[in-house]
Backbone as a chain_set.jsonl record, in Angstrom:
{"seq": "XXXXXXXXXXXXXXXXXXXXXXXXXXXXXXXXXXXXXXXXXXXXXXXXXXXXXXXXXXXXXXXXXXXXXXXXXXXXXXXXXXXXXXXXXXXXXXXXXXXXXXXXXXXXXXXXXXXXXXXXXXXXXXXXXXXXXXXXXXXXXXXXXXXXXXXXXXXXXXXXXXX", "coords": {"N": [[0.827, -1.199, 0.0], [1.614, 1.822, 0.61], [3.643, 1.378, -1.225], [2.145, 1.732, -3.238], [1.379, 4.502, -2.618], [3.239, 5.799, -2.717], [3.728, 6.1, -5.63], [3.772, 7.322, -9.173], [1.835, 7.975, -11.032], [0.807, 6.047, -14.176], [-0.256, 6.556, -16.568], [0.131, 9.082, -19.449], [-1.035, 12.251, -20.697], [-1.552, 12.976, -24.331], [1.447, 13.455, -26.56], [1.163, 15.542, -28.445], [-0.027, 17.612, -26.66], [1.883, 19.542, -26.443], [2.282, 21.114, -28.76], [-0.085, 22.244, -28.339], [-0.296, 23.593, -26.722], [1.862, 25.61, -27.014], [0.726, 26.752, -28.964], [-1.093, 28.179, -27.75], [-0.098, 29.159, -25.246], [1.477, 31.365, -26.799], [-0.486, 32.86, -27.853], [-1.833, 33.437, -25.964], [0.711, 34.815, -24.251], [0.66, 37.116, -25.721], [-0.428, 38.969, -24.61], [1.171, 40.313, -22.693], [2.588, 42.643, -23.572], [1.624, 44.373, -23.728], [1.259, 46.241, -21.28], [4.126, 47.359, -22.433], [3.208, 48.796, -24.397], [1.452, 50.739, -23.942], [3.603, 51.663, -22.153], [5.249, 52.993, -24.264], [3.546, 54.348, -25.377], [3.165, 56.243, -23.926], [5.011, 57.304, -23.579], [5.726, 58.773, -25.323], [3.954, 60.562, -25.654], [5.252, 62.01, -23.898], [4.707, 61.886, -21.257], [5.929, 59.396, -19.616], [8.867, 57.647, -18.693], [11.622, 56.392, -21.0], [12.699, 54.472, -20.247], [11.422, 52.713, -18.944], [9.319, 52.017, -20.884], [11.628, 50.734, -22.203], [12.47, 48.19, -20.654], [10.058, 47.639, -19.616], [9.45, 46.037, -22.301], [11.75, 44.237, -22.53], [10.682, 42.681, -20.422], [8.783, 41.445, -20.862], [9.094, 40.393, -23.587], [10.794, 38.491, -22.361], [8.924, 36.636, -20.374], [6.732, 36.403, -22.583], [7.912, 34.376, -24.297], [8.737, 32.69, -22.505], [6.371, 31.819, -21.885], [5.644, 30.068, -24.147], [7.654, 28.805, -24.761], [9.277, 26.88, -22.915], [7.214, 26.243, -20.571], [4.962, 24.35, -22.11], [6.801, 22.299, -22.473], [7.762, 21.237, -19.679], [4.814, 21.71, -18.806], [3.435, 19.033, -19.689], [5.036, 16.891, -18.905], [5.315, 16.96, -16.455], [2.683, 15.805, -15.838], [0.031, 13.249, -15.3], [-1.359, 10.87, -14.576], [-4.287, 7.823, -13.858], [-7.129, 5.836, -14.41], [-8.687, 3.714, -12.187], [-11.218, 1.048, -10.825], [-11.33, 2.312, -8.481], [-10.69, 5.055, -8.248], [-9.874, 8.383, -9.839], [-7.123, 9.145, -10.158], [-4.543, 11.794, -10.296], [-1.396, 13.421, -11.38], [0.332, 16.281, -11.26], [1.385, 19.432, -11.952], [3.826, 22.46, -11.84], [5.866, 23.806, -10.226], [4.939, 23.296, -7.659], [3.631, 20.532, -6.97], [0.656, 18.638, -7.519], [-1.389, 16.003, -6.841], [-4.183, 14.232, -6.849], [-6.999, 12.241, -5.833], [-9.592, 10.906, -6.891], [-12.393, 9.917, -5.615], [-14.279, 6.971, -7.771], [-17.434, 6.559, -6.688], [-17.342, 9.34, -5.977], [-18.236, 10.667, -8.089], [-20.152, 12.707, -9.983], [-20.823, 13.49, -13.085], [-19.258, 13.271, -15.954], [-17.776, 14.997, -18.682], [-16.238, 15.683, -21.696], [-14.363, 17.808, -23.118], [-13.125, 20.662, -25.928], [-11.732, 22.943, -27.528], [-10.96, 25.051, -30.276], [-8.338, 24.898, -30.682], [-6.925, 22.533, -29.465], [-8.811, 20.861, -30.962], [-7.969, 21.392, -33.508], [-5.576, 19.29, -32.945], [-6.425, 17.435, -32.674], [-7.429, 16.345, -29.987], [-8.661, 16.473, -26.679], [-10.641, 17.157, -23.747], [-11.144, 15.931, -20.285], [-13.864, 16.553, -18.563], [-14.435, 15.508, -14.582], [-16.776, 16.054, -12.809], [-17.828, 16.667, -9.616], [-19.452, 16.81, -6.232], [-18.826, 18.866, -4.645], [-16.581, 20.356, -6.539], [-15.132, 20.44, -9.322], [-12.66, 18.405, -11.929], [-10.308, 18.229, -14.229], [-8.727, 16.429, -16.556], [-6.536, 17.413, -19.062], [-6.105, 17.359, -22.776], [-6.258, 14.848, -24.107], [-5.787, 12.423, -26.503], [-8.628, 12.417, -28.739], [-10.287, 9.933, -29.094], [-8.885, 8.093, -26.808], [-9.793, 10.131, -24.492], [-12.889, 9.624, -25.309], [-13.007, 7.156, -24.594], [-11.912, 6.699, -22.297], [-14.42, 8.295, -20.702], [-16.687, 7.2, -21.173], [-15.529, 4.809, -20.392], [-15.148, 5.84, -17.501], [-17.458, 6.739, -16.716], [-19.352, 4.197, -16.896], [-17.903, 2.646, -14.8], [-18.747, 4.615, -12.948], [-21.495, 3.896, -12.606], [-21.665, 1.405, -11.875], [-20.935, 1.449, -9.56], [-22.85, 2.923, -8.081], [-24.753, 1.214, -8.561], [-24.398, -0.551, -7.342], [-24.736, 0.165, -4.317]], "CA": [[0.0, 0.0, 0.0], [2.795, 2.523, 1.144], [4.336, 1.569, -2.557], [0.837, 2.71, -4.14], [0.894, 6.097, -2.335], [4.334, 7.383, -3.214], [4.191, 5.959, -7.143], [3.304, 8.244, -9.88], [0.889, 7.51, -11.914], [1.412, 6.004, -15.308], [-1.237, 7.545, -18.194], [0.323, 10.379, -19.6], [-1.493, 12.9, -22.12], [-0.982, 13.07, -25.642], [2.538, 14.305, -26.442], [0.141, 16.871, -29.041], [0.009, 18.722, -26.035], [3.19, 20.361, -26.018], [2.194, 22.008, -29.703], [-1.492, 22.996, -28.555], [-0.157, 23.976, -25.085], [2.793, 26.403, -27.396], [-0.05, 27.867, -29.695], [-2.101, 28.742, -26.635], [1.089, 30.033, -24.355], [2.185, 31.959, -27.552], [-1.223, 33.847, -28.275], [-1.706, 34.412, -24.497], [1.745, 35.755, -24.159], [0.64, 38.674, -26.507], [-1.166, 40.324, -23.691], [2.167, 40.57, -21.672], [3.188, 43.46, -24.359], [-0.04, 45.888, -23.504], [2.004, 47.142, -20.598], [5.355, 48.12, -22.896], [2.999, 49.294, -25.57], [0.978, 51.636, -23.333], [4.558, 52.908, -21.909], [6.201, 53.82, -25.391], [2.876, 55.865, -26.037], [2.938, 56.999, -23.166], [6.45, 58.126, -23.794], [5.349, 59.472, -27.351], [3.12, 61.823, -25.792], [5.834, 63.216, -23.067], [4.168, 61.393, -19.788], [6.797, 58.236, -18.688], [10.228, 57.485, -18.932], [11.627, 55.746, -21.877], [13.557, 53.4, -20.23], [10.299, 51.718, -18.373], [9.039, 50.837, -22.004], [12.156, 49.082, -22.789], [12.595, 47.214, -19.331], [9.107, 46.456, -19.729], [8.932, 44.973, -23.225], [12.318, 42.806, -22.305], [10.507, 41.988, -19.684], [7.224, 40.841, -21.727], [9.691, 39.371, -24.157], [11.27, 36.755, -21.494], [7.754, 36.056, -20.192], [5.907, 35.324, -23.695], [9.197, 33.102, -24.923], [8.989, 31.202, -21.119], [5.02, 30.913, -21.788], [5.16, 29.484, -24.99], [8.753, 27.732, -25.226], [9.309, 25.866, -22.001], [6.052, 25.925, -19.92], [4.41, 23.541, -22.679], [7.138, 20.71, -22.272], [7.758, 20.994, -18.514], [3.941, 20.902, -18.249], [3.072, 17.888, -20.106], [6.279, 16.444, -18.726], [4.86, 16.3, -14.769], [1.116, 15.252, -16.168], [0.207, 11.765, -15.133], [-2.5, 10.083, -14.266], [-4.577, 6.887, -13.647], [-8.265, 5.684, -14.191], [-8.995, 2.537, -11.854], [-12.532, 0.673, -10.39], [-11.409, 2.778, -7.262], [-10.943, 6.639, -8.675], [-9.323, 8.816, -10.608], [-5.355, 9.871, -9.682], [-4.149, 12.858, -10.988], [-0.255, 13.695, -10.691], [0.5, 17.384, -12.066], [2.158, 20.567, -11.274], [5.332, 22.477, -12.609], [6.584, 24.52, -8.897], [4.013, 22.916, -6.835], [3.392, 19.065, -7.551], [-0.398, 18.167, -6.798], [-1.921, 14.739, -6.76], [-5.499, 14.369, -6.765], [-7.241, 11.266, -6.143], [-11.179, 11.6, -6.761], [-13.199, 8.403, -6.15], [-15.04, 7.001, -8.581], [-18.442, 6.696, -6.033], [-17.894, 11.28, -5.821], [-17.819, 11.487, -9.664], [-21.309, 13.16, -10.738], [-20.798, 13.251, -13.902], [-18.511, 13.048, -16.482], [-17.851, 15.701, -19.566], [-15.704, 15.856, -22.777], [-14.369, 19.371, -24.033], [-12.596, 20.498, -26.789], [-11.565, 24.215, -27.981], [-10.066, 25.04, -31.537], [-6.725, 24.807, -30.378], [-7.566, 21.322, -29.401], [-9.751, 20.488, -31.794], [-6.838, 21.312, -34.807], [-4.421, 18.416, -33.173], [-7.522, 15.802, -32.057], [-7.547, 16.405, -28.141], [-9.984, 16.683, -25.878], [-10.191, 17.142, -22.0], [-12.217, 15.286, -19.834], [-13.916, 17.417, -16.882], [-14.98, 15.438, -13.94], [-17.816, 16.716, -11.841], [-18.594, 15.983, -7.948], [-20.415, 17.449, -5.428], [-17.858, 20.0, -4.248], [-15.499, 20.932, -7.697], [-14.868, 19.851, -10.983], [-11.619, 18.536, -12.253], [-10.017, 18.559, -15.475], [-7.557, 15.881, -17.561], [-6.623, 18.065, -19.87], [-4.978, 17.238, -23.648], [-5.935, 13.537, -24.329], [-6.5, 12.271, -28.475], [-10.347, 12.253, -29.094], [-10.292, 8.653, -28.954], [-8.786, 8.083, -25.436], [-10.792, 11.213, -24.107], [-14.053, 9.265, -25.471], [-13.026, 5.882, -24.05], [-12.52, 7.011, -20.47], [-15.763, 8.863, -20.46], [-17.681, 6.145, -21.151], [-15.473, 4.144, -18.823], [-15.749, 6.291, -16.055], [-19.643, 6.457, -16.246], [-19.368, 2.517, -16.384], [-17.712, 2.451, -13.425], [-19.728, 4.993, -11.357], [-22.863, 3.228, -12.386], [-21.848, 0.14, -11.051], [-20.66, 1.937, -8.19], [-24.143, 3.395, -7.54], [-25.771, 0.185, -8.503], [-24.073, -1.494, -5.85], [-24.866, 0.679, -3.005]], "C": [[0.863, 1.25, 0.0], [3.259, 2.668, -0.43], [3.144, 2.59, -3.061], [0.684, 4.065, -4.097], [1.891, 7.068, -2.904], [4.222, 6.938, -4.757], [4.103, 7.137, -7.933], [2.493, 7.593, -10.593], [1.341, 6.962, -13.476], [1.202, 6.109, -16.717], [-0.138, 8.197, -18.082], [-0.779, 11.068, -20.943], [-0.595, 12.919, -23.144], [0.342, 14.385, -25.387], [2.133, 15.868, -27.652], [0.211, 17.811, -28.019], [0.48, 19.663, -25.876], [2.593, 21.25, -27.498], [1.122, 22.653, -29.378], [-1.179, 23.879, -27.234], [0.869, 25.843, -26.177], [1.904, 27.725, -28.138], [-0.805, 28.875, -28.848], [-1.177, 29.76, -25.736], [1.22, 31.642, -25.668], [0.79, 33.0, -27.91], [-1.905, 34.503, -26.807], [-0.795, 35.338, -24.09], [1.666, 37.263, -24.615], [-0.023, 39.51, -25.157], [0.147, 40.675, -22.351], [2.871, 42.064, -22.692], [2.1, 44.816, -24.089], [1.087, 46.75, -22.345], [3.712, 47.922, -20.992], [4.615, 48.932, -23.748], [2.087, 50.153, -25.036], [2.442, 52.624, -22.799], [4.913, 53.572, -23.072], [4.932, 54.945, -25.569], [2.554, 56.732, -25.43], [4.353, 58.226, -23.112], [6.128, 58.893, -25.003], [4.909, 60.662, -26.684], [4.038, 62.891, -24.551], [5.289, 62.937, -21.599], [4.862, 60.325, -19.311], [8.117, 58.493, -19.232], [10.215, 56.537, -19.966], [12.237, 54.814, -21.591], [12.475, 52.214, -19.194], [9.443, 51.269, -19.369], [10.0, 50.325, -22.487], [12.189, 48.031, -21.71], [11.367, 46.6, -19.622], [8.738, 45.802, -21.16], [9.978, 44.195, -23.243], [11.628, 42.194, -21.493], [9.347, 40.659, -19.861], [8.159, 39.715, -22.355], [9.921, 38.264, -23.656], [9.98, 36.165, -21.156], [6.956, 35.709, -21.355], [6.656, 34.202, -24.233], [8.676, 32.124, -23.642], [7.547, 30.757, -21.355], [4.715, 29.779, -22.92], [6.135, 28.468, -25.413], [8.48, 26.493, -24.168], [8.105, 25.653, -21.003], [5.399, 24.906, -20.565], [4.895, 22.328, -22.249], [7.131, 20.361, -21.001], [5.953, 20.776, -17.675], [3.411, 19.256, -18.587], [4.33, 16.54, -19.441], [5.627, 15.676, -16.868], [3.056, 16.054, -14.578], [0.642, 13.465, -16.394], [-1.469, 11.797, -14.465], [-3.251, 8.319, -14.737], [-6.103, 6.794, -13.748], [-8.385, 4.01, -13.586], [-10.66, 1.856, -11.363], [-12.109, 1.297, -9.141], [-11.522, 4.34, -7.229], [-9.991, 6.979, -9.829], [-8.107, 9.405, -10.181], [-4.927, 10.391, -10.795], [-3.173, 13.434, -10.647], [0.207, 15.503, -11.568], [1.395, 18.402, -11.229], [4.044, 21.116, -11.753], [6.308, 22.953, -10.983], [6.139, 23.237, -7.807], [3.687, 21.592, -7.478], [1.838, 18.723, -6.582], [-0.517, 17.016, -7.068], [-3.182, 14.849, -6.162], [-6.254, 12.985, -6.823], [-9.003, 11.955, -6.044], [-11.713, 10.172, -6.814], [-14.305, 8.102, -6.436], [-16.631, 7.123, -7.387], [-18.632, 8.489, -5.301], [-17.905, 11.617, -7.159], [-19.394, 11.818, -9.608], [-21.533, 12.71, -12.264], [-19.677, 13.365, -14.781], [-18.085, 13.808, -17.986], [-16.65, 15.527, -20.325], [-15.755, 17.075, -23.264], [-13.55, 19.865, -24.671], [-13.314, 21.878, -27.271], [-10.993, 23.952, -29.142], [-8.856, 25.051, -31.567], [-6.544, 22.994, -30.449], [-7.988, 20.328, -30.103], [-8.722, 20.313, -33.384], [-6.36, 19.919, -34.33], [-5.568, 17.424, -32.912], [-7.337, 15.909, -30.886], [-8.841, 17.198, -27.906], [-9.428, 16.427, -24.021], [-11.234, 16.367, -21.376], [-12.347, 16.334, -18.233], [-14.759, 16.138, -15.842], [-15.562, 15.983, -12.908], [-17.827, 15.997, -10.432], [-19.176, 17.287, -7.296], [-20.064, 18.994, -5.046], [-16.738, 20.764, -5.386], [-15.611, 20.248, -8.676], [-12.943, 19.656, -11.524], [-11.501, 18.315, -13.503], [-8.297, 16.892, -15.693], [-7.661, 16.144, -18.741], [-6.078, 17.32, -21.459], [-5.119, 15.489, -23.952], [-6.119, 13.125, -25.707], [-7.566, 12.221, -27.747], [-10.392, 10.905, -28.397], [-10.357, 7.927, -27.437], [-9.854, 8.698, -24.681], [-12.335, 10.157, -23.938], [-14.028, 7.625, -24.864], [-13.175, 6.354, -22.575], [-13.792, 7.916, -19.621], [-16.174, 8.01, -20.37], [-16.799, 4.834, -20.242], [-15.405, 4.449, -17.223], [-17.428, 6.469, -15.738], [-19.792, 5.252, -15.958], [-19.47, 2.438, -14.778], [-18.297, 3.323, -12.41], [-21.135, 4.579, -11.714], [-22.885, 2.071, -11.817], [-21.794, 0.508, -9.855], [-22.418, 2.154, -7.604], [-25.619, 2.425, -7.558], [-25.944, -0.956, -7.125], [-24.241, -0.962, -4.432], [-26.276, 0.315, -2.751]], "O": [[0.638, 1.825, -1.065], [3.294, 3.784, -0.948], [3.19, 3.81, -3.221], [0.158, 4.782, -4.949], [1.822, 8.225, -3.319], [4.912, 7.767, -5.35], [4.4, 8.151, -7.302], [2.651, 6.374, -10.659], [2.311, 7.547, -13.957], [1.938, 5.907, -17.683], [0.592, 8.153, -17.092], [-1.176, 10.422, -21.913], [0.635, 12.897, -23.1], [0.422, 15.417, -24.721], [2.726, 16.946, -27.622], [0.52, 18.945, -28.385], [-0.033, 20.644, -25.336], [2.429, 22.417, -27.143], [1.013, 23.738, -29.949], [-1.917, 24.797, -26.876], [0.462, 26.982, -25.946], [2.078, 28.942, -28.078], [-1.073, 30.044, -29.127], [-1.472, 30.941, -25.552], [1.041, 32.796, -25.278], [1.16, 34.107, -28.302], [-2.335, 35.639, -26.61], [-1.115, 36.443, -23.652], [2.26, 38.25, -24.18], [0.076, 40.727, -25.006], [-0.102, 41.219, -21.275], [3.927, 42.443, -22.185], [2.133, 46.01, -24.387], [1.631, 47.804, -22.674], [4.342, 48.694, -20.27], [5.221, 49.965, -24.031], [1.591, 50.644, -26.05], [2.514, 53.847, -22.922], [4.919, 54.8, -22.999], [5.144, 56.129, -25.83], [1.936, 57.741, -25.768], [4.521, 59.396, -22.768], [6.846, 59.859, -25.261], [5.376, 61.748, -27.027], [3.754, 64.059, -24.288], [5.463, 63.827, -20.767], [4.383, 60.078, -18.205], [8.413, 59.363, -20.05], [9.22, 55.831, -20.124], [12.513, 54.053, -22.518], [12.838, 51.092, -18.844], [8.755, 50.28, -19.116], [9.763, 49.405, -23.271], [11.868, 46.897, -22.065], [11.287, 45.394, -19.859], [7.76, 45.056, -21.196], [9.733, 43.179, -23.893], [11.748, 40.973, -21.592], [9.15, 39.563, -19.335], [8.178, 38.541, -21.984], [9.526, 37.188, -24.105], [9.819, 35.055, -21.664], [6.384, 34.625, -21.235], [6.091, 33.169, -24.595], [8.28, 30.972, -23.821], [7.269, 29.577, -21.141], [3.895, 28.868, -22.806], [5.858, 27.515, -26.142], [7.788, 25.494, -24.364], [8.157, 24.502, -20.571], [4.998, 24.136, -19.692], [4.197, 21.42, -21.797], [6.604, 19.274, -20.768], [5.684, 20.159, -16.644], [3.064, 18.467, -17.709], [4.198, 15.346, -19.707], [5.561, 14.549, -16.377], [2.383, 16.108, -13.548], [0.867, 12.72, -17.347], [-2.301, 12.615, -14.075], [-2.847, 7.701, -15.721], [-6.623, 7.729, -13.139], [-8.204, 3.096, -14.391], [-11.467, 2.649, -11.848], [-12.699, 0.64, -8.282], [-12.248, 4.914, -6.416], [-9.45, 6.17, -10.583], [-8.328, 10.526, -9.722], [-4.859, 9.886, -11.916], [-3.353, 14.151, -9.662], [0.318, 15.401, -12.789], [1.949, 18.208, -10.147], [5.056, 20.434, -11.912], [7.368, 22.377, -10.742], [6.918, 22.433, -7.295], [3.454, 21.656, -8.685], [1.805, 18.59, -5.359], [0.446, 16.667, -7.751], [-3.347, 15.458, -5.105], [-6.178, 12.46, -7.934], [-9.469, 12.939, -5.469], [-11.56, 9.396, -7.758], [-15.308, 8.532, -5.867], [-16.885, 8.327, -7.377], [-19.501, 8.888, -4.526], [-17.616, 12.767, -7.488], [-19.977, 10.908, -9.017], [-22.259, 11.776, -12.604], [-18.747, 13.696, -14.045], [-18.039, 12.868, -18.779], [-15.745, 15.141, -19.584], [-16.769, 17.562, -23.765], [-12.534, 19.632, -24.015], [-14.508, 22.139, -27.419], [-10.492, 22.841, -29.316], [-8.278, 25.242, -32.636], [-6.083, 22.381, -31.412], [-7.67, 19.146, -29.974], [-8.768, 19.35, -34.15], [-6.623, 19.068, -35.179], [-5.146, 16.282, -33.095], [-6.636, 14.913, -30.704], [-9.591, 17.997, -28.465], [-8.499, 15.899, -23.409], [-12.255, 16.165, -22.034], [-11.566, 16.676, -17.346], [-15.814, 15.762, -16.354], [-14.841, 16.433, -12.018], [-17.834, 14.771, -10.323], [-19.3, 18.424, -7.751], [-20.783, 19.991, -5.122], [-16.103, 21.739, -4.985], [-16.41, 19.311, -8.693], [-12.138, 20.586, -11.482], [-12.562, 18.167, -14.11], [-7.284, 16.668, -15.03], [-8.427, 15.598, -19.535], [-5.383, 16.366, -21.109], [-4.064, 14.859, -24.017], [-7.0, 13.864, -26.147], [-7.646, 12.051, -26.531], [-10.531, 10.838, -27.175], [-11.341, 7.386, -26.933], [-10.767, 8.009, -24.227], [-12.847, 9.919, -22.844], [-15.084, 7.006, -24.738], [-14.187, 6.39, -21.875], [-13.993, 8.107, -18.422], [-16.191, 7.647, -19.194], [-17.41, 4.034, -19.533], [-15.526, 3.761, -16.21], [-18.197, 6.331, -14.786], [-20.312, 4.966, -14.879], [-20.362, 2.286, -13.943], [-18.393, 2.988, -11.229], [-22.0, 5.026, -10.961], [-23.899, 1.622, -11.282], [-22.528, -0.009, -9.013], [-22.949, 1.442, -6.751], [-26.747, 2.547, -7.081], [-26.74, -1.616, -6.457], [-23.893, -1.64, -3.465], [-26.803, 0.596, -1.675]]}, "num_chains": 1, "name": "protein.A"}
């Protein structure tokens, strides 16, 4: 038992992730440039210093490169997980390492979702529902995604048949 608690889990998501994770980092990143591109015009018109719009668009720069280069692989990298007849274990986190076990007899229900980012490489997320939150395995092919839906409903209907 003791082994079971410290393992990691041994799913991982589609390695797709890292390109849908880069497109997504990389068109989020753009809003890290609003605060250099408000100083320069603010400098245009004779109201800031000019050296707080370059500091802040290197500073944008390093932060949209870190959102869209290395945040993709290092997340998909510590993304693990497990679906068993007991719950769902969920190993994640890039600073902070969570682990999430949810068991199957608190699942509610069970959802499939899928944005155009997503949707270009074939992934899909699966949200599980309970009483108290909703969690997320994000980034799986279609395929997978649509198998463990319909095997996690399996298994919490037996669950609920058997009580």
């Amino acid at each position: 038992m003791d082994n079971l608690i410290h393992s990691v889990p041994d799913k991982r998501i589609d390695k797709n992730a890292i390109k849908a994770w880069r497109i997504s980092g990389f068109l989020f990143g753009l809003l890290f440039y609003l605060v250099p591109a408000i100083g320069f015009f603010v400098y245009m018109e004779g109201g800031a210093d000019y050296w707080f719009a370059v500091i802040s668009g290197w500073v944008a720069l390093f932060f949209h490169l870190t959102a869209f280069i290395v945040v993709p692989g290092v997340r998909w990298r510590r993304w693990h997980y497990n679906v068993t007849e007991m719950g769902v274990d969920m190993y994640r986190g890039m600073f902070i390492i969570k682990r999430t076990m949810i068991p199957i007899n608190r699942i509610q229900h069970v959802d499939t979702k899928q944005g155009p980012v997503y949707r270009k490489f074939g992934l899909s997320s699966i949200r599980l529902s309970t009483a108290a939150t909703t969690h997320e395995i994000p980034a799986l092919d279609d395929g997978t995604a649509n198998h463990l839906r319909d095997l996690i409903s399996t298994l919490v209907r037996q669950v609920k048949e058997d009580v």
